[in-house]
N, C-alpha and C positions, 0 to 999 in steps of 0.2 A: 231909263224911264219905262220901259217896255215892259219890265218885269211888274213894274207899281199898276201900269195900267190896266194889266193881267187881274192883278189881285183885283183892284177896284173894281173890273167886273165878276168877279167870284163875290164880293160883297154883297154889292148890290144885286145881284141874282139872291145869293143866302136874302136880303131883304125882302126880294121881293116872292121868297117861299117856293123858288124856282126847284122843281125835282131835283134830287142830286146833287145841288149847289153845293151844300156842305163838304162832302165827301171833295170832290174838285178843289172846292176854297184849301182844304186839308193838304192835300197831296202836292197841290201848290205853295202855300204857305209856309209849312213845318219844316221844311229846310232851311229858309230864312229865319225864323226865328232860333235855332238852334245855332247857328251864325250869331245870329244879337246875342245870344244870352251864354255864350263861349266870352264874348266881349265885358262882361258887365262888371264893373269893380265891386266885386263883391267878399274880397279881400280871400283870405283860403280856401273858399270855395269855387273859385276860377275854375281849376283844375280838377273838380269833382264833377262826375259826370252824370252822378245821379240828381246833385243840385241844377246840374243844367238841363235834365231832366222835368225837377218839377219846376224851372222857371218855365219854359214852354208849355206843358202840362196846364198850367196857371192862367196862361197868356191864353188858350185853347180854349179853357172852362169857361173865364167870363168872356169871351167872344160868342159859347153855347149856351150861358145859363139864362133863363127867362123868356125862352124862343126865340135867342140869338138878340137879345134889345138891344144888348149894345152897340151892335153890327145896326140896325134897324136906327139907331140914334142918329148916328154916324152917315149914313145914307139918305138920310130924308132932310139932313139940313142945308140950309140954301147954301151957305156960303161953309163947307166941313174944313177944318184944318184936313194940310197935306197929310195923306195916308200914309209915305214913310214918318214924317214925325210922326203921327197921331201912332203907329203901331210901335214906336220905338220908347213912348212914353208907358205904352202896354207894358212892354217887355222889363223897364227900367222898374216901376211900379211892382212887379212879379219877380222882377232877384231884390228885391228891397222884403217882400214879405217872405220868402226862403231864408233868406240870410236872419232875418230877428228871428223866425222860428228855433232857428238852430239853437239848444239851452247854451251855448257856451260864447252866444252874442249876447253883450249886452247894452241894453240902447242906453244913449246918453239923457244926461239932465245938465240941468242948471249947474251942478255942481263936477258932474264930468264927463269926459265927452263918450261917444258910443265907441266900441271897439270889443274885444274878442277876451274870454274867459279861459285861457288858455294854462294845463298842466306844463306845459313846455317855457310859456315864460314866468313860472313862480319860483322866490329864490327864498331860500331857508333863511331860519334867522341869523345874524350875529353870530358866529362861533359854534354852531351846529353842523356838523358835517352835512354835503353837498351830496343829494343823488343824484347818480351818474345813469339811473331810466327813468322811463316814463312811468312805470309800474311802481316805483320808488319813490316817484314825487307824488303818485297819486296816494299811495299809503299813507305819506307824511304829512297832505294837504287834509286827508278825511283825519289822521290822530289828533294833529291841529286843533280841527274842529271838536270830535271827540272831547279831548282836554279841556275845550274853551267851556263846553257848555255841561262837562262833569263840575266844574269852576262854579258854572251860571246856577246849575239845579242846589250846590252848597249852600250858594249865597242866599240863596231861596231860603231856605230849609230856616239858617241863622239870622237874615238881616228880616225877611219877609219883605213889604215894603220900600224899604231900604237897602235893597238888592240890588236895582241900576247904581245907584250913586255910589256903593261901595266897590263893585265891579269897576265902571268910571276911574273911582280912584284908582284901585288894584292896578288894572291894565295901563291907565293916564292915558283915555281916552275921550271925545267926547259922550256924555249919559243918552245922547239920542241913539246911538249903536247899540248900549245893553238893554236900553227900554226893548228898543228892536228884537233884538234876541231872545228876551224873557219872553215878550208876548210871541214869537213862533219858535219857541225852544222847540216842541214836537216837531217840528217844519222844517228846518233847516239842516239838519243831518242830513234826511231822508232827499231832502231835495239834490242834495249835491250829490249823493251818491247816486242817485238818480239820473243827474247831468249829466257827470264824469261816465255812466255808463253807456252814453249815449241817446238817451230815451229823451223827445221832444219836451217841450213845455205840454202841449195837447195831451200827451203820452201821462207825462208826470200828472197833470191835471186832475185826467180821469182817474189815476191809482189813489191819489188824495185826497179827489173830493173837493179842487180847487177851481176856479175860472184860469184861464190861462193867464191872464192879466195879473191873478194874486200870484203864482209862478214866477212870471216875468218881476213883479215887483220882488220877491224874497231872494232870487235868482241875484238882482238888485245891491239889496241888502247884504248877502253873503259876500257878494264881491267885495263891496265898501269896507266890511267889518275884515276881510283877511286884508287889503290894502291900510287902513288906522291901525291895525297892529302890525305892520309894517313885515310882514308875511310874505305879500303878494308882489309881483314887480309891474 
């Protein structure tokens, strides 16, 4: 408890605009939370040390941002949850938003649960030979796509209109997938490749021209659409 008590007055100093206090609160602190945030189930990224990086990094920011209000929240109320929970709820909250940043998480819905976008668990189709790298399956995940939507722009060209429901039938999928597709045909190459190269939702965002939210959602989409053609595992 000695070490909580510590903090708690590095807090409430940072509260009360004590000289120095931050810098203190810092050199105290930052050890502990890279402890919490070594801990976090945050499924492949455990072991990455630059994600455990910006989980404390995160955990830092909003503790500084607004002249520390958070910290200032926290301290001035009569009756504060315990500062171990209340900092481990920080830290839990901060590998939750690392982890969805990452493009190759994607968060769940109603229809499936969250979980991880991964080249390593995709398995070829039926009767197609199996690649044996990562390099291999990345090629075979983008011609895929490639194929699907040389496929979508035909259908375009010939059905107009009646381009999802012919597609629909073609693949015997459901038509809310190729409606999807039609309308971010320009999108969805770009995005994966994009993914697959590493580059964040933020990252792809900005190159696009998109909210990170239209990202995440097409991010979304792609996943569903390689999992209904029965692609993806």
């Amino acid at each position: 408890m000695e070490f909580w008590e510590e903090i708690a007055r590095h807090l409430r100093a940072v509260a009360g605009e004590t000289p120095g206090a931050w810098q203190e609160l810092l050199l105290a602190l930052s050890p502990k939370l890279e402890t919490l945030a070594r801990r976090q189930p945050i499924g492949r990224l455990r072991d990455d040390e630059d994600a455990q990086r910006d989980i404390v990094a995160k955990v830092l920011g909003r503790l500084h941002a607004s002249d520390h209000k958070t910290i200032k929240k926290w301290a001035t109320q009569e009756d504060p949850p315990p500062l171990q929970a209340w900092i481990r709820v920080l830290v839990r909250s901060a590998a939750i938003d690392v982890m969805r940043a990452r493009p190759e998480f994607i968060r769940g819905s109603h229809r499936q649960a969250p979980g991880w976008f991964s080249l390593a668990t995709l398995v070829t189709q039926a009767g197609a030979s199996t690649p044996n790298t990562l390099a291999a399956k990345q090629r075979e995940v983008e011609g895929f796509l490639a194929r699907a939507i040389a496929e979508a722009r035909s259908a375009l060209d010939v059905h107009r209109d009646e381009a999802a429901t012919q597609l629909a039938t073609n693949w015997k999928i459901p038509a809310v997938h190729t409606r999807r597709l039609l309308k971010r045909i320009d999108e969805y190459e770009r995005i994966l490749a994009m993914a697959l190269a590493g580059h964040s939702y933020v990252e792809i965002g900005e190159t696009l021209d998109l909210s990170r939210r239209e990202v995440e959602l097409i991010a979304g989409y792609i996943e569903e659409f390689f999992h209904i053609r029965g692609f993806a595992a």
